[in-house]
C-alpha positions in Angstrom: 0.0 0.0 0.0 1.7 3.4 -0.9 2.5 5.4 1.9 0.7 8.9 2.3 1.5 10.1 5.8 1.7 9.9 9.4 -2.1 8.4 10.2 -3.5 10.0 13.6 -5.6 7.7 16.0 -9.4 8.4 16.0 -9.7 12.1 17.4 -11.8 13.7 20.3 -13.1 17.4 19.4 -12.6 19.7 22.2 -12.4 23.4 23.3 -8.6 24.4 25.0 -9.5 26.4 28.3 -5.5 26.6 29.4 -2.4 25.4 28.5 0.2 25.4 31.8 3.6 24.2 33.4 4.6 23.2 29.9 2.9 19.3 29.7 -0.2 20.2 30.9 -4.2 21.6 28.9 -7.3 21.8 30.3 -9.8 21.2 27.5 -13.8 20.7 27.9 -14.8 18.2 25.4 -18.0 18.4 23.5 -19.9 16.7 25.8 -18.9 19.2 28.5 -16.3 17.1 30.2 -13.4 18.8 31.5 -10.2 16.9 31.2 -6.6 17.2 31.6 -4.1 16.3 29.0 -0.8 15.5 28.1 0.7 18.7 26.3 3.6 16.7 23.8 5.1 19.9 23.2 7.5 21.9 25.3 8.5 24.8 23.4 6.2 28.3 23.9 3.7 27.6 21.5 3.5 31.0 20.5 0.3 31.7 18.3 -0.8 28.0 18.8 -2.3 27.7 22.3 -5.4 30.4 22.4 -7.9 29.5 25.3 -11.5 28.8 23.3 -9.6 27.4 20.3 -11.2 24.2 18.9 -8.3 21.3 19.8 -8.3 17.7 18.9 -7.4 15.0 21.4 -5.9 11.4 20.8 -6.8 9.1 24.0 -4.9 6.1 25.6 -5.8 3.2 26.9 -2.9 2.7 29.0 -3.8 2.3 32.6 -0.6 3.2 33.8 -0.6 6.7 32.4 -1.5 9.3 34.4 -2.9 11.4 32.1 -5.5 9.7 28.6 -5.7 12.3 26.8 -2.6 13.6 24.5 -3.2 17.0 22.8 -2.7 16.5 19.2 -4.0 19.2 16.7 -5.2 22.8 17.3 -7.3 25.3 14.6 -6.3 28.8 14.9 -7.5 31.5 11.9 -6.5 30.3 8.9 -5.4 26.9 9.4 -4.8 23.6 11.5 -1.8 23.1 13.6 -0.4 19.8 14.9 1.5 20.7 17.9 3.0 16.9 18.8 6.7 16.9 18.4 7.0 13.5 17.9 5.0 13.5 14.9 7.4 15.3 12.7 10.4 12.5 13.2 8.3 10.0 12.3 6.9 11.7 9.2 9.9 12.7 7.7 11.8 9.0 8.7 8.7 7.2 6.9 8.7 10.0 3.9 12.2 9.3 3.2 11.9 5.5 3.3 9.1 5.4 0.8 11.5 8.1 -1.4 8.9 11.3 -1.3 11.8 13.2 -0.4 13.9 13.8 -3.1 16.9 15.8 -1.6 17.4 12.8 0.6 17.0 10.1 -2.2 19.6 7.4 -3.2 20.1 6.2 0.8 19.4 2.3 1.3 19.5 2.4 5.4 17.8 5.0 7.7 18.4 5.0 11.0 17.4 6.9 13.7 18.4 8.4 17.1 22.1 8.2 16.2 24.3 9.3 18.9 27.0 11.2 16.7 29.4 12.1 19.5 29.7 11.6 23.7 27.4 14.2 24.4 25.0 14.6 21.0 22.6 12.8 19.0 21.2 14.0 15.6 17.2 12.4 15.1 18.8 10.4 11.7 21.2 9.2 9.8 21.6 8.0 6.0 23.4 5.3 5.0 24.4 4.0 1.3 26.0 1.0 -0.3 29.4 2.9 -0.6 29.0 4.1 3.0 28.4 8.0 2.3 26.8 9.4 5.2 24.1 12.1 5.8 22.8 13.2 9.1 19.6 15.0 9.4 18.1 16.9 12.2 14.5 17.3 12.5 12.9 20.2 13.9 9.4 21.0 14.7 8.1 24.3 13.4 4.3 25.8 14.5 5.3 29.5 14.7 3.7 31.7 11.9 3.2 34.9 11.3 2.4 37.1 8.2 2.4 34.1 5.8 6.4 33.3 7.4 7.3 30.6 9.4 9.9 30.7 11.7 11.8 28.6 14.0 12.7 28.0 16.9 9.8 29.4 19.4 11.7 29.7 22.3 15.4 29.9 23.0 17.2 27.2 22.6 20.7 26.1 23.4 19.9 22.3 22.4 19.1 23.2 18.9 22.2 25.7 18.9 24.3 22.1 19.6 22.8 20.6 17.3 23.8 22.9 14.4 27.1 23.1 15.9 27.3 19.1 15.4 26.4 19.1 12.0 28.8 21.9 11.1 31.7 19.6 12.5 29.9 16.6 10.8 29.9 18.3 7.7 33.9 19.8 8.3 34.5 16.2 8.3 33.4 15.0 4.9 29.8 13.8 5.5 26.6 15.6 4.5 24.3 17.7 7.2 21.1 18.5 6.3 18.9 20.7 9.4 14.8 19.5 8.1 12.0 22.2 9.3 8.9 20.4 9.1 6.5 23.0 9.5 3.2 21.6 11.2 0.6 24.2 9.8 -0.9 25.2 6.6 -0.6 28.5 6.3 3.5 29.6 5.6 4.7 30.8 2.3 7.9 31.5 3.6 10.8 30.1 6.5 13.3 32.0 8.1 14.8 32.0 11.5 13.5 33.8 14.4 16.3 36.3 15.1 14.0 37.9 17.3 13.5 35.1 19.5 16.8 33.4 19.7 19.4 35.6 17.8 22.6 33.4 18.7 20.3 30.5 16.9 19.5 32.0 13.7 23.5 33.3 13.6 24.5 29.8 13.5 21.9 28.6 11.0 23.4 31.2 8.6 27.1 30.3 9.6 26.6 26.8 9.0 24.7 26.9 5.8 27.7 28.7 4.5 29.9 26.3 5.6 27.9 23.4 3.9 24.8 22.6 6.0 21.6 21.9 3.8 18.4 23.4 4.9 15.1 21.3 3.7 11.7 23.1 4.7 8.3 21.1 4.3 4.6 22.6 5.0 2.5 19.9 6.0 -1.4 19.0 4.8 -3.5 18.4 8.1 -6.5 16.8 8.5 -8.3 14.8 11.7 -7.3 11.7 10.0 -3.7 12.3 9.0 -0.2 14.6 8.5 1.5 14.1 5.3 4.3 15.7 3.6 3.5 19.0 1.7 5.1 21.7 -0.3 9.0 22.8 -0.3 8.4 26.2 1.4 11.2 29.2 0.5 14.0 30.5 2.8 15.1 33.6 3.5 18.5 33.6 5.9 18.6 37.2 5.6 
């Protein structure tokens, strides 16, 4: 069966009354249930956590779990917004093993979670029958605003090492590639949030000049599923 995307569980429709201490929503469901759930995102959520927003919630059956509920999707003006940062690995790991990315085409092994030195690991890495090398990290985008994406949301010093890993990666003959998969359907544009974290976007530009590829992907979002959309422009500038 040809792949099409990340397939969500079935959904529960709710309204968000708060999101708080990072992991943590209030919603009231439709049938006027108030829960607490999981929040799988721990970045600000600027733009994408509005009390009285309409959210989507997938639910466990785990009994050990404290919390059932896992906040998945979120519809602000304009668009849908899947907020879960572990989607993103998964869809772009799955899209390149079924070839829908062509930049990262030609690799016959994909693994993931690879711990690239004693204190960093990168979400993937590339492998091919001569034993060329690419290492991609992934990186969840939601932030929007005037039509331009932007990463990251919040400060932060983990992504910072991250770039710095694949610079020295890339210094050593291998290819780097940073992936911005951006979880909404409204951007026409990517660029760094300077004004957020400005030592962050100064080290994307560095280490695209030094060899670092940039890959940005919008996403199509439904109840039912994420896929893989459009290559959306960037502007470094």
């Amino acid at each position: 069966m040809k792949y099409k995307g990340f397939q969500l569980p079935t959904l529960i429709s709710g309204i968000l009354i708060q999101r708080y201490k990072r992991f943590l929503a209030d919603i009231e469901l439709e049938t006027g249930e108030k829960v607490t759930a999981h929040c799988p995102n721990s970045g600000s959520m600027k733009g994408c956590a509005m009390p009285g927003s309409q959210v989507w919630l997938s639910e466990s059956d785990n009994p050990k779990r404290k919390y059932k509920y896992t906040w998945e999707l979120i519809k602000v003006p304009g668009t849908m917004i899947g907020i879960n940062t572990q989607v993103p690995n998964k869809l772009v790991k799955q899209s390149i093993e079924n070839g829908l990315i062509k930049e990262l085409s030609g690799y016959t092994r994909v693994k993931a979670e690879v711990k690239t030195s004693s204190h960093t690991r990168l979400d993937l890495l590339l492998e091919n029958e001569v034993e060329e090398k690419c290492y991609v990290e992934i990186k969840n985008c939601t932030l929007a605003e005037e039509g331009t994406a932007m990463f990251p949301d919040a400060v932060t010093t983990r992504g910072q090492k991250h770039l710095d890993e694949l610079d020295r990666l890339v210094s050593l003959g291998h290819r780097g590639v940073i992936f911005f998969l951006i979880q909404r359907m409204d951007a026409k544009a990517f660029k760094p949030a300077a004004m957020i974290d400005k030592v962050y976007a100064e080290k994307l530009r560095n280490v695209v000049k030094n060899g670092v590829k940039v890959i940005v992907r919008d996403t199509v979002i439904s109840t039912q599923m994420i896929r893989l959309g459009n290559t959306v422009p960037v502007d470094l500038d």
